[in-house]
Wavefront OBJ file of the C-alpha trace (Angstrom):
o trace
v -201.113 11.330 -38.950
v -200.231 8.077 -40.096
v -202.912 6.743 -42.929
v -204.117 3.311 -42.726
v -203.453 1.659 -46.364
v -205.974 -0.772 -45.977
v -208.884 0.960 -44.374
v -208.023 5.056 -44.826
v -207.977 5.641 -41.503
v -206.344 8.300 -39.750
v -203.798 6.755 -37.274
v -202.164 8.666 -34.713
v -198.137 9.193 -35.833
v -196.797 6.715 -32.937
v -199.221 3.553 -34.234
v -197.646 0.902 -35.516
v -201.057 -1.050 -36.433
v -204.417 0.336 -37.136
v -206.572 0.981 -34.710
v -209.839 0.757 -36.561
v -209.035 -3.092 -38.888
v -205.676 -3.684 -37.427
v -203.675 -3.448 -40.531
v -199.728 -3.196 -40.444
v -199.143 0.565 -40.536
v -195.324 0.645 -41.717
v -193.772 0.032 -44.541
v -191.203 -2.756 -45.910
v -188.515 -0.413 -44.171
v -190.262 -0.180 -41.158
v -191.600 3.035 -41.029
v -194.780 4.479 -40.337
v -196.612 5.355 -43.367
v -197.217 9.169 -43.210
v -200.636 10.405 -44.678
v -199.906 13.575 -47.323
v -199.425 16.766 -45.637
v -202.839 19.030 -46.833
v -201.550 22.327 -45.192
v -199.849 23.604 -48.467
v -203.158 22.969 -50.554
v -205.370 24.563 -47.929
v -203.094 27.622 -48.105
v -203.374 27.790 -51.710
v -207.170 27.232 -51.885
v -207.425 30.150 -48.930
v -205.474 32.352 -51.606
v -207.981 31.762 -54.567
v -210.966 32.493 -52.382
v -211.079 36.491 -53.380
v -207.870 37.118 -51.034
v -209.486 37.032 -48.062
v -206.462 36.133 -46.389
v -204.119 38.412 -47.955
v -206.550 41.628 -46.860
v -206.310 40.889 -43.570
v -209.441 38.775 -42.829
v -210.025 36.880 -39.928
v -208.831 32.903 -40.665
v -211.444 30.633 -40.173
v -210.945 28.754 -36.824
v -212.132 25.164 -36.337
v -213.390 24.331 -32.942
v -211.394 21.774 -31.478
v -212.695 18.420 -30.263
v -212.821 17.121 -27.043
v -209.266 15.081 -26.229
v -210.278 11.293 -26.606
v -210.689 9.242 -23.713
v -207.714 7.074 -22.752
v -207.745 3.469 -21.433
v -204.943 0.774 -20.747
v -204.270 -1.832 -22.600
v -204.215 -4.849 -20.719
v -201.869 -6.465 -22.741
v -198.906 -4.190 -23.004
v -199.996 -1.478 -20.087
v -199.668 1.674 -22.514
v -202.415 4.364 -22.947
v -204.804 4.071 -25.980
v -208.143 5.710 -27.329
v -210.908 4.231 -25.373
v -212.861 3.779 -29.007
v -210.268 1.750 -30.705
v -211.083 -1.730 -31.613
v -207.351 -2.519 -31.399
v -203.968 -1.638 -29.557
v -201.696 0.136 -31.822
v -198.831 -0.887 -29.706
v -199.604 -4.640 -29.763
v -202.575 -5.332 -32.588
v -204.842 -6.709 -29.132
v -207.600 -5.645 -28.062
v -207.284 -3.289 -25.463
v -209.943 -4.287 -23.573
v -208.871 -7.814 -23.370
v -209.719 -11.457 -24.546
v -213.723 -10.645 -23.682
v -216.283 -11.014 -26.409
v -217.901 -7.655 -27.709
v -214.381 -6.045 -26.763
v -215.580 -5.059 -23.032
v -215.285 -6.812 -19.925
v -218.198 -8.997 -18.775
v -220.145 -7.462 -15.743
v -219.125 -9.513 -12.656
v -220.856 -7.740 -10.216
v -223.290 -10.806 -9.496
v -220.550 -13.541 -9.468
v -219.150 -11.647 -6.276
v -222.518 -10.910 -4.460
v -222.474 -14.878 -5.005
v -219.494 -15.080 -4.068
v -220.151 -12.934 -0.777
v -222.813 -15.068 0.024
v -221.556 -18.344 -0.189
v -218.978 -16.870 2.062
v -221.484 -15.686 4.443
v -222.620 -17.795 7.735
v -226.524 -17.527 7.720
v -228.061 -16.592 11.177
v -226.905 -19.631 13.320
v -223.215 -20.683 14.461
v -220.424 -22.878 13.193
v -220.867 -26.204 15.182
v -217.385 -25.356 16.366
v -218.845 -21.845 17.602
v -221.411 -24.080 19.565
v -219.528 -26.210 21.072
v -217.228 -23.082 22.137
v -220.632 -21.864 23.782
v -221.887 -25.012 25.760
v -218.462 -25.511 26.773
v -218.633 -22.033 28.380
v -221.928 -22.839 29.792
v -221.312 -25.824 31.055
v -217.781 -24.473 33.214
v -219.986 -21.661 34.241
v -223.037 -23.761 35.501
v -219.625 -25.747 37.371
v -218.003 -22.472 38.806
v -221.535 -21.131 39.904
v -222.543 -24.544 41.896
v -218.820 -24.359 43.279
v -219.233 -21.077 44.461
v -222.731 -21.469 46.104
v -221.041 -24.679 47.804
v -218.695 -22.920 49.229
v -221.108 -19.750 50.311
v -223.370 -22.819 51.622
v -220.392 -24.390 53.731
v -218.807 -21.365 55.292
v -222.474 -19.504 56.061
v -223.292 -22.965 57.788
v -219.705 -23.155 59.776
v -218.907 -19.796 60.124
v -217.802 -20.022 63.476
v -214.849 -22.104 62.254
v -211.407 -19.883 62.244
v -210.213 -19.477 59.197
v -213.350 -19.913 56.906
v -213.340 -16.413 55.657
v -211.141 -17.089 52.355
v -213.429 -19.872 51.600
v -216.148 -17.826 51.611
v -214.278 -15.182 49.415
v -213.330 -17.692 46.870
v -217.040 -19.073 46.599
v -218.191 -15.566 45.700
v -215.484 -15.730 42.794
v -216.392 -18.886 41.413
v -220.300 -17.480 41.460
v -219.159 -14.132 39.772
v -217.140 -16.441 37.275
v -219.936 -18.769 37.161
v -222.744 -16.078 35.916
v -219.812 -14.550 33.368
v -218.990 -17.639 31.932
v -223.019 -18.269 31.263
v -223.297 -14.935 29.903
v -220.469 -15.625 27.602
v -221.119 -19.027 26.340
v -224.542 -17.309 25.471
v -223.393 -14.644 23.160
v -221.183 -17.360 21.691
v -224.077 -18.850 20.388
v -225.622 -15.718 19.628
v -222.292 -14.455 17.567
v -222.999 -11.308 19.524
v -220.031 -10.479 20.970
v -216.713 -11.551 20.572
v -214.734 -10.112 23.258
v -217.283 -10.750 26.101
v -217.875 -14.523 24.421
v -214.035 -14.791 24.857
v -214.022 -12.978 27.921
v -216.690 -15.431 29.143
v -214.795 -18.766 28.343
v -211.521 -17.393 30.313
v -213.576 -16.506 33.660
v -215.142 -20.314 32.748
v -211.588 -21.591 32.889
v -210.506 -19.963 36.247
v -213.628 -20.628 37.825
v -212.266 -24.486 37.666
v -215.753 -25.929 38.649
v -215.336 -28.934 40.508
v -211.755 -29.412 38.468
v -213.320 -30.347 35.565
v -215.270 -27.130 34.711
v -211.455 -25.759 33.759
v -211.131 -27.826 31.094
v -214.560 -27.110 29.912
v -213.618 -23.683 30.068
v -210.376 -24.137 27.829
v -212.368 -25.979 25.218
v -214.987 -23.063 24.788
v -211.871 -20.687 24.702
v -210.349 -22.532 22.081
v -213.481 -22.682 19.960
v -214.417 -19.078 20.601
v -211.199 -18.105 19.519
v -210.869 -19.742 15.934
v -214.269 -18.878 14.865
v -213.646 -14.948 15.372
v -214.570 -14.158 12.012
v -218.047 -15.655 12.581
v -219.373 -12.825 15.374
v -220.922 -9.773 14.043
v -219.533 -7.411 16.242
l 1 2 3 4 5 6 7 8 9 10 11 12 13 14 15 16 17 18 19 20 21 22 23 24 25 26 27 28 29 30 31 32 33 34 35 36 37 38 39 40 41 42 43 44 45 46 47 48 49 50 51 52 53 54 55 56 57 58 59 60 61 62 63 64 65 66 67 68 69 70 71 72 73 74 75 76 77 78 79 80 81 82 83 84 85 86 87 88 89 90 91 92 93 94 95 96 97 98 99 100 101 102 103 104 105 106 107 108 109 110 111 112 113 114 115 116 117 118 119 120 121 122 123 124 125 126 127 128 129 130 131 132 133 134 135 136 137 138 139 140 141 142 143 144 145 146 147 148 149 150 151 152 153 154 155 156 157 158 159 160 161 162 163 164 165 166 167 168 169 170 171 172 173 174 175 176 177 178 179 180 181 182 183 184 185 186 187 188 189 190 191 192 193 194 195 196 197 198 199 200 201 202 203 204 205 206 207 208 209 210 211 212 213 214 215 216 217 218 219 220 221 222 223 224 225 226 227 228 229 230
């Protein structure tokens, strides 16, 4: 054990400062000061206690402690007693530059910070405009598509009016996905049938112009991913 000659306290044999005032453990050669060996005179006072030892007695054993809890120093990295006030590696403190020696509870600076971070109950205004851009190319697709239905179920005698008629009932289909999807946009509710929504938006190409719309709200809907819940 290495004896503290400022303080008395018992050091562990590897400390270069104490760990209880922080006192320079070695001396002007640099070695550790060593405190005096007692084994010799506890052998010698066992002796003079009625030779209990020498007849064969049972030796006294001390219970030994529980092995100290360890922490790292956060200075120099290195394993110290978790009750020491200071490193005996480095003279720190352990625990770092944190008044009372222990390191301040944080836990509400990052629930505020995980709020601040949060986005409430209502969409980004960029998520918004992602979802009445999708609404708007469906509401385009859909009165595209019932055009054409209109058109061919009122000429349908006319050769050749049968792929009109098929693409009309696309650009309704498209039409009612793209409202669906600009919806849940708004909603945050869904992020692959929001996104899914603004594409069938942007191939319904309502009246040429609903394309575009439908880019616009898959732009939007894209970069604000981290906003949907699920």
């Amino acid at each position: 054990m290495a004896k503290c000659p400022k303080c008395g306290a018992d050091n562990p044999d590897y400390a270069f400062f104490c760990g209880k005032c922080s006192a320079d453990l070695r001396d002007s050669s640099g070695n550790i000061i060593q405190a005096p060996d007692t084994s010799a005179e506890t052998t010698a006072q066992s002796q003079t206690t009625g030779g209990q030892t020498e007849k064969g007695w049972a030796t006294p054993v001390t219970p030994k402690s529980a092995p100290p809890q360890l922490i790292f120093c956060v200075w120099c990295g290195r394993q110290v007693n978790a009750t020491t006030l200071f490193c005996p590696y480095c003279r720190k403190n352990p625990r770092g530059p944190w008044e009372g020696g222990s390191r301040p509870d944080l836990s509400d600076y990052y629930t505020s910070i995980s709020y601040d971070m949060s986005y409430g109950d209502k969409a980004s205004g960029t998520l918004v405009l992602g979802g009445v851009m999708a609404i708007l190319a469906g509401a385009l697709a859909l009165g595209q598509g019932l055009l054409y239905l209109t058109l061919t179920s009122a000429v349908s005698y006319v050769p050749g009016t049968g792929p009109i008629c098929l693409c009309g009932g696309l650009d309704a289909l498209f039409g009612v996905g793209s409202l669906f999807g600009g919806y849940l946009a708004i909603k945050r509710s869904s992020f692959a049938l929001a996104l899914a929504g603004a594409i069938v938006g942007m191939l319904g190409i309502g009246f040429l112009i609903g394309g575009l719309f439908g880019l616009i709200a898959l732009i939007c809907v894209a970069i604000s991913r981290h906003e949907f819940t699920d």
